[in-house]
N, CA, C and O atoms as a GROMACS GRO file, in nm:
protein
  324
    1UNK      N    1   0.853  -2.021  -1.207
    1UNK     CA    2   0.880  -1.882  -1.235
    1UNK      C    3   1.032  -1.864  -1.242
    1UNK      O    4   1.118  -1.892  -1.158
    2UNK      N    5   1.044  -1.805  -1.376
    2UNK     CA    6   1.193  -1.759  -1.377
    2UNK      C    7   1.270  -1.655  -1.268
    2UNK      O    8   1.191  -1.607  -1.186
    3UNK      N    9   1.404  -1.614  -1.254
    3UNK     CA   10   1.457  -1.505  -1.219
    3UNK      C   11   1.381  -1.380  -1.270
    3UNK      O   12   1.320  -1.282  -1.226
    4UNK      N   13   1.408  -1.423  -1.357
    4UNK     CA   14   1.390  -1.237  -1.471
    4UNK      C   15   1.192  -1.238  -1.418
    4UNK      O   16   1.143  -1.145  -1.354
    5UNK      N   17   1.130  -1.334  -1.453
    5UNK     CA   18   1.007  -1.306  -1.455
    5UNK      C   19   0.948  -1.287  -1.276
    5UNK      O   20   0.849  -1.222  -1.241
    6UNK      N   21   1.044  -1.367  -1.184
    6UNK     CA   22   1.004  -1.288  -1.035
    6UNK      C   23   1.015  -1.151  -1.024
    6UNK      O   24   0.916  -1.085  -0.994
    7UNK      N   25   1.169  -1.075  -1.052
    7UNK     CA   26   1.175  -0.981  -1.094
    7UNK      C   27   1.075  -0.879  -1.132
    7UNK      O   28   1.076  -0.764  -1.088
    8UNK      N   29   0.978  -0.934  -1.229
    8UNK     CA   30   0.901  -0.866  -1.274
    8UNK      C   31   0.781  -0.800  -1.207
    8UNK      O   32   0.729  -0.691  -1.185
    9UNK      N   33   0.764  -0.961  -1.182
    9UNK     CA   34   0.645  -0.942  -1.096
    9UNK      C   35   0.672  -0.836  -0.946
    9UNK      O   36   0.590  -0.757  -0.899
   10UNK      N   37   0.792  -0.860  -0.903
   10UNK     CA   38   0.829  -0.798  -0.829
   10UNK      C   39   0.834  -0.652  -0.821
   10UNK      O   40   0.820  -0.599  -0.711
   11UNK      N   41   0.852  -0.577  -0.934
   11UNK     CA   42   0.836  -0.453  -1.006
   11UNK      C   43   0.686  -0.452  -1.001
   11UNK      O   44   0.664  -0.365  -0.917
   12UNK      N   45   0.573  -0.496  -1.040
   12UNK     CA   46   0.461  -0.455  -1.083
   12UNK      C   47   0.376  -0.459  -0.904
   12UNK      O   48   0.267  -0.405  -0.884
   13UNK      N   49   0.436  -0.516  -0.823
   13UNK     CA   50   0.364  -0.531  -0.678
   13UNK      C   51   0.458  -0.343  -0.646
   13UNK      O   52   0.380  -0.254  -0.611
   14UNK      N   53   0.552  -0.319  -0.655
   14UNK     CA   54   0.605  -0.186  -0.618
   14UNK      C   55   0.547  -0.111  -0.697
   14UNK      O   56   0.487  -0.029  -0.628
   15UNK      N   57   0.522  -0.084  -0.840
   15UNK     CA   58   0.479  -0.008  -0.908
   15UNK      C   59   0.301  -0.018  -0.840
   15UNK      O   60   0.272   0.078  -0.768
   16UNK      N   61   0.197  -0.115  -0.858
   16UNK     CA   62   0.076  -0.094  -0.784
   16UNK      C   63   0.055  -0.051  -0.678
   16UNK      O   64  -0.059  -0.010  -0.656
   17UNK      N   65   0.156  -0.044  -0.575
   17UNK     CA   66   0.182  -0.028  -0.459
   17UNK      C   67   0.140   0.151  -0.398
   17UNK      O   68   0.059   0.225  -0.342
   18UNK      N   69   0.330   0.133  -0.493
   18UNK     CA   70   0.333   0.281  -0.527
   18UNK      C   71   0.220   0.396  -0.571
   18UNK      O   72   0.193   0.502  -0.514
   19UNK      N   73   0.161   0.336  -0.696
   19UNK     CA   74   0.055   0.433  -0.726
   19UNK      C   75  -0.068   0.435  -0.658
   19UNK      O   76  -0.123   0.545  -0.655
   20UNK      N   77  -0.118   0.354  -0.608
   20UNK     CA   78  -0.221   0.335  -0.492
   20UNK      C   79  -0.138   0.407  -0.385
   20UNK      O   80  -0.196   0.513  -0.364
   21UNK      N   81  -0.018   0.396  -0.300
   21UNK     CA   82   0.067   0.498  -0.210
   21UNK      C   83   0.000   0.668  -0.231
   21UNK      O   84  -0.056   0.743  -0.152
   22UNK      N   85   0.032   0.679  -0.362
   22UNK     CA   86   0.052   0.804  -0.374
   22UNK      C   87  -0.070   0.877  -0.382
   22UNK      O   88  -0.089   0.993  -0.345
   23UNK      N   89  -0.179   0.774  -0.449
   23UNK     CA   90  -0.337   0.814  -0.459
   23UNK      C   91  -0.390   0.917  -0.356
   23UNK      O   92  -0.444   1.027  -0.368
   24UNK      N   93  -0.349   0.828  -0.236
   24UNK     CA   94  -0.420   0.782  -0.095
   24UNK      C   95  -0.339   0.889  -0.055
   24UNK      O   96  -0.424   0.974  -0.031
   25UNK      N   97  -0.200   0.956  -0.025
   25UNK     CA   98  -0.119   0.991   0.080
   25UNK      C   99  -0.238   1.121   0.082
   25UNK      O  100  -0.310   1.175  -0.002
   26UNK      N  101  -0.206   1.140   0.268
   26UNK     CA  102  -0.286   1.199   0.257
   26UNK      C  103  -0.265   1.402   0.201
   26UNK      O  104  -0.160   1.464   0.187
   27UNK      N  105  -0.369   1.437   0.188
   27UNK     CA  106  -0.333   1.557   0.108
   27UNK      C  107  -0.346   1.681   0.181
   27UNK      O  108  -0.446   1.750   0.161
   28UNK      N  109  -0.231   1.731   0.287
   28UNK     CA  110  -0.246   1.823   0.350
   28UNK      C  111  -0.315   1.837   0.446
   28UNK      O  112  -0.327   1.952   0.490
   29UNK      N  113  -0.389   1.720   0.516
   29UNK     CA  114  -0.468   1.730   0.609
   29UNK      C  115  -0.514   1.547   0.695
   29UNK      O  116  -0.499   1.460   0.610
   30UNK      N  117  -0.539   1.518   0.766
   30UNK     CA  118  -0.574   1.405   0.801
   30UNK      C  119  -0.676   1.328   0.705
   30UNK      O  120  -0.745   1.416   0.654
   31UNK      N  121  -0.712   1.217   0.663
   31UNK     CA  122  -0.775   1.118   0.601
   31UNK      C  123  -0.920   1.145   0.696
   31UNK      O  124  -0.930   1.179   0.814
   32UNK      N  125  -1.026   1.116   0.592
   32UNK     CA  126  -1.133   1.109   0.671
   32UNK      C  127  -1.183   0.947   0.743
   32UNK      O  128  -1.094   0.884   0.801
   33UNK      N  129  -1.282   0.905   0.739
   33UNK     CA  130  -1.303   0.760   0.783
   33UNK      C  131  -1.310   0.708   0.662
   33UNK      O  132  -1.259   0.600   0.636
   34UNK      N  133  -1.379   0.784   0.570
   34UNK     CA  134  -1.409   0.666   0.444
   34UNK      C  135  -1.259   0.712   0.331
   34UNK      O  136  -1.241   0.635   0.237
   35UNK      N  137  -1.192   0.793   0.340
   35UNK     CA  138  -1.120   0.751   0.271
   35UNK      C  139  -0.966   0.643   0.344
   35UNK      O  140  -0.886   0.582   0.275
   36UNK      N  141  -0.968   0.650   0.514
   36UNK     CA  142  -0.911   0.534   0.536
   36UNK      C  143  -0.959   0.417   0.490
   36UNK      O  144  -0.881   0.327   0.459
   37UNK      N  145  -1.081   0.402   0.481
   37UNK     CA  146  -1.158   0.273   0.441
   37UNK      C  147  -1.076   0.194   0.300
   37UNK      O  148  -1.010   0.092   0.282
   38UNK      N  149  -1.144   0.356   0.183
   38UNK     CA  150  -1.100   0.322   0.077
   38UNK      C  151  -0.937   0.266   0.098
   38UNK      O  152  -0.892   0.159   0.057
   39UNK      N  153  -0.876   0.357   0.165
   39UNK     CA  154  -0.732   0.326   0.105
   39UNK      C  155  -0.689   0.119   0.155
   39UNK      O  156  -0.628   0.036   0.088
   40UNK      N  157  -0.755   0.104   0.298
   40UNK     CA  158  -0.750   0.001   0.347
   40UNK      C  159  -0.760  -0.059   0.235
   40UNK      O  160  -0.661  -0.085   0.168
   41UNK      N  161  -0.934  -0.102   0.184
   41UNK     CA  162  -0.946  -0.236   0.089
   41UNK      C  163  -0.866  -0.226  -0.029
   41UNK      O  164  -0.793  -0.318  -0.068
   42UNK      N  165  -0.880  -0.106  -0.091
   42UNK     CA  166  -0.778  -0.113  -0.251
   42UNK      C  167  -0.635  -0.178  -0.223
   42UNK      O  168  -0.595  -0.274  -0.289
   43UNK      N  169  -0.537  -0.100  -0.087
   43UNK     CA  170  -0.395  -0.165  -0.081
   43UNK      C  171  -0.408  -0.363  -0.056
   43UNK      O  172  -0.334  -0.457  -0.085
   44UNK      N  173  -0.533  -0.350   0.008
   44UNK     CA  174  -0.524  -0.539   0.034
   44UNK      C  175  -0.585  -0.581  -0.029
   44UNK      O  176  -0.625  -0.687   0.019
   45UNK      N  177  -0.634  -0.558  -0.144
   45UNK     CA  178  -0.685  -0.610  -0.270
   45UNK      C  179  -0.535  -0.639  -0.348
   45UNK      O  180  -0.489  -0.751  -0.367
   46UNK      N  181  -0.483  -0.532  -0.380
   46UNK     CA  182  -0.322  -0.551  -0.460
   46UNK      C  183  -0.279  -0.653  -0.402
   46UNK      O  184  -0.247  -0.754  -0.466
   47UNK      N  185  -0.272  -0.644  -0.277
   47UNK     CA  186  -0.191  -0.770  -0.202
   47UNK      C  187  -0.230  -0.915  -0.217
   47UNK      O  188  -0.156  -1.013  -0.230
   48UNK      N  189  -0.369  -0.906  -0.212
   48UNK     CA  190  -0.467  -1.003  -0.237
   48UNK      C  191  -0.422  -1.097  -0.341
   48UNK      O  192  -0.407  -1.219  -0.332
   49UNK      N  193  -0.400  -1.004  -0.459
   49UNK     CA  194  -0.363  -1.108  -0.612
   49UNK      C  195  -0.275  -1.200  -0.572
   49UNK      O  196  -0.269  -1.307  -0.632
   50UNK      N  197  -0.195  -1.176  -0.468
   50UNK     CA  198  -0.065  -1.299  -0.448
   50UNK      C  199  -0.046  -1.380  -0.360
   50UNK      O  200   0.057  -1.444  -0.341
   51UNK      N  201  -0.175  -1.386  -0.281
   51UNK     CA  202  -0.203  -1.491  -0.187
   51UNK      C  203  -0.214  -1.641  -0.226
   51UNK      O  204  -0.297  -1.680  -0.309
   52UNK      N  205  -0.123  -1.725  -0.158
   52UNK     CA  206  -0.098  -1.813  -0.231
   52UNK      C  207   0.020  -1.847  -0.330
   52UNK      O  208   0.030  -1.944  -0.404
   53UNK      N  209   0.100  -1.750  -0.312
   53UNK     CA  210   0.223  -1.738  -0.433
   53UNK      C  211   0.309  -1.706  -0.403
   53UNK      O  212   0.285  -1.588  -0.377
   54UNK      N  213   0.441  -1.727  -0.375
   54UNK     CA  214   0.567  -1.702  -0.338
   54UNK      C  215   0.575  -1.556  -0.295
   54UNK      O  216   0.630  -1.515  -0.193
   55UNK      N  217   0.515  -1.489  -0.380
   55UNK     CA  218   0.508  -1.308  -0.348
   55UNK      C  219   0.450  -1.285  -0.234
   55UNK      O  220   0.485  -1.177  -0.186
   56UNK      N  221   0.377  -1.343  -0.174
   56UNK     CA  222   0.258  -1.310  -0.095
   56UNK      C  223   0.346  -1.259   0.028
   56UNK      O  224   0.359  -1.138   0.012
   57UNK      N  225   0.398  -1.293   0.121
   57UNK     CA  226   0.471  -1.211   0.183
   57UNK      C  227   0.534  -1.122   0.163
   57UNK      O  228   0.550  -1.046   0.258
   58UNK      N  229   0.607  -1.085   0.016
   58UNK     CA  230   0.668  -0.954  -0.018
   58UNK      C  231   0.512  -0.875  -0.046
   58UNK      O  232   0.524  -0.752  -0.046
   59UNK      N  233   0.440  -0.901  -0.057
   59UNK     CA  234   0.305  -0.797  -0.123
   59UNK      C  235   0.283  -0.755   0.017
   59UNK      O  236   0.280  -0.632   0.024
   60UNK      N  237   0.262  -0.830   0.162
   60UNK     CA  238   0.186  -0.839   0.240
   60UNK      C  239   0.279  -0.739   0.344
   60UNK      O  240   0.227  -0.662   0.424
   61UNK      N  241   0.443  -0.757   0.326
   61UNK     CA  242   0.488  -0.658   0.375
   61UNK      C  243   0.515  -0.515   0.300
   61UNK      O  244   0.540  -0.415   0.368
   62UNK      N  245   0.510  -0.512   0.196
   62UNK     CA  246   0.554  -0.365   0.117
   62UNK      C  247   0.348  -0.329   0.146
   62UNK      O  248   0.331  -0.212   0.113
   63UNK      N  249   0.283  -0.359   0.168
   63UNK     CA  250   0.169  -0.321   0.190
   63UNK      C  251   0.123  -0.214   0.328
   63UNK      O  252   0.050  -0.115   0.338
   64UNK      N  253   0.234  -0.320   0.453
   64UNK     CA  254   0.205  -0.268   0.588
   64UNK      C  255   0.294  -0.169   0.547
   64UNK      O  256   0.237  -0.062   0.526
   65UNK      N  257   0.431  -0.167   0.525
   65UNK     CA  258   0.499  -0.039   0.548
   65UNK      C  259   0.427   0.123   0.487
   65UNK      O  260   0.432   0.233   0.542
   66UNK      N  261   0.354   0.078   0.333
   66UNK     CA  262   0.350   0.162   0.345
   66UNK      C  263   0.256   0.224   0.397
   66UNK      O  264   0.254   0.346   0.414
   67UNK      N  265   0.152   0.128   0.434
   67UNK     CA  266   0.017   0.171   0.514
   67UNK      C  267   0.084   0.281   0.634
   67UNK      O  268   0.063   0.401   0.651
   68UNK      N  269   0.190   0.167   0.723
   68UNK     CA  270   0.230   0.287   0.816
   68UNK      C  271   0.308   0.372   0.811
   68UNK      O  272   0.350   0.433   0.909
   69UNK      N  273   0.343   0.395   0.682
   69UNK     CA  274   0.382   0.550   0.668
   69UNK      C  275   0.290   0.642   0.676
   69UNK      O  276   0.301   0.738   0.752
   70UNK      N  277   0.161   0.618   0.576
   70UNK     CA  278   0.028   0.700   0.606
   70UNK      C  279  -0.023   0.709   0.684
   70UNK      O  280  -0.102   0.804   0.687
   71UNK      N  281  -0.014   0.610   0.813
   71UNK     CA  282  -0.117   0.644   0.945
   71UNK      C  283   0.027   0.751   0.999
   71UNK      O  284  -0.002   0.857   1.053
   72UNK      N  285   0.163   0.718   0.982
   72UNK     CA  286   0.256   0.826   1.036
   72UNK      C  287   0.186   0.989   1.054
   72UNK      O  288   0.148   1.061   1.146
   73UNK      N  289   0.195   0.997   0.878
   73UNK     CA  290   0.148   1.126   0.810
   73UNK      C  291   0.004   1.150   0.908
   73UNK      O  292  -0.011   1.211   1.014
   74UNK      N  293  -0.060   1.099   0.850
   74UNK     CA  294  -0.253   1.128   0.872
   74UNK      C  295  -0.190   1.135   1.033
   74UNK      O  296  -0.180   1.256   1.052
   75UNK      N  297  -0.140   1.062   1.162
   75UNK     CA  298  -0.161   1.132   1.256
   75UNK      C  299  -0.077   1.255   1.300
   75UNK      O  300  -0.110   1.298   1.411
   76UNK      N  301   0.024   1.322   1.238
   76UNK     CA  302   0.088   1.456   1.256
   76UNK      C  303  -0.008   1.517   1.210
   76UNK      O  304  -0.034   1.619   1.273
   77UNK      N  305  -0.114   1.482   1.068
   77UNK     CA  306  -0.221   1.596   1.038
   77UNK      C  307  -0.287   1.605   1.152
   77UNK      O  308  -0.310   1.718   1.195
   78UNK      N  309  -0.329   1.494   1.224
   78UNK     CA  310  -0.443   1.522   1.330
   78UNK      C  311  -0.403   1.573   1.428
   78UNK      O  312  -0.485   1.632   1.499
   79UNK      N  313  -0.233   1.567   1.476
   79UNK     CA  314  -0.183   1.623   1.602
   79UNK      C  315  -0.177   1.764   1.559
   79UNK      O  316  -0.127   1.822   1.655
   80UNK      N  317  -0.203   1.856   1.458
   80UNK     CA  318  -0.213   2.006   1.413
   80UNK      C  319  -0.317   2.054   1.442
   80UNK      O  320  -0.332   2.176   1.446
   81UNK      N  321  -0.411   1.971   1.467
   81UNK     CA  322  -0.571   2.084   1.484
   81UNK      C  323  -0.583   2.105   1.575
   81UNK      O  324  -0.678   2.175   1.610
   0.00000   0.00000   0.00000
């Protein structure tokens, strides 16, 4: 793998990331069980593709962070009720 083409790939693990991020964040209120579920397998599926591949630790950490930004969020929703 080239520069330019790690790069790339590198872009398309932030960009999947991202839009799965944003799917999921939660929306004004705490996450239920099944949509933690959902959000769980879809983000470690993305991650999944690069197991085995130089990326795999960049997938595996841009994955946790942003997971725990959302359990951040989802538990201030739950500390409101």
């Amino acid at each position: 793998m080239t520069i330019k083409e790690r790069h790339e790939e590198v872009a398309k693990i932030f960009k999947d990331l991202q839009d799965f991020y944003v799917q999921h964040f939660p929306p004004g209120r705490a996450l239920t069980d099944e949509e933690w579920q959902d959000y769980i397998d879809g983000t470690w599926k993305i991650a999944d593709k690069y197991k085995g591949t130089n990326l795999e630790n960049l997938a595996g950490e841009l994955t946790m962070a942003l997971s725990n930004d959302i359990e951040r969020v989802d538990k201030a929703w739950r500390g409101k009720k």
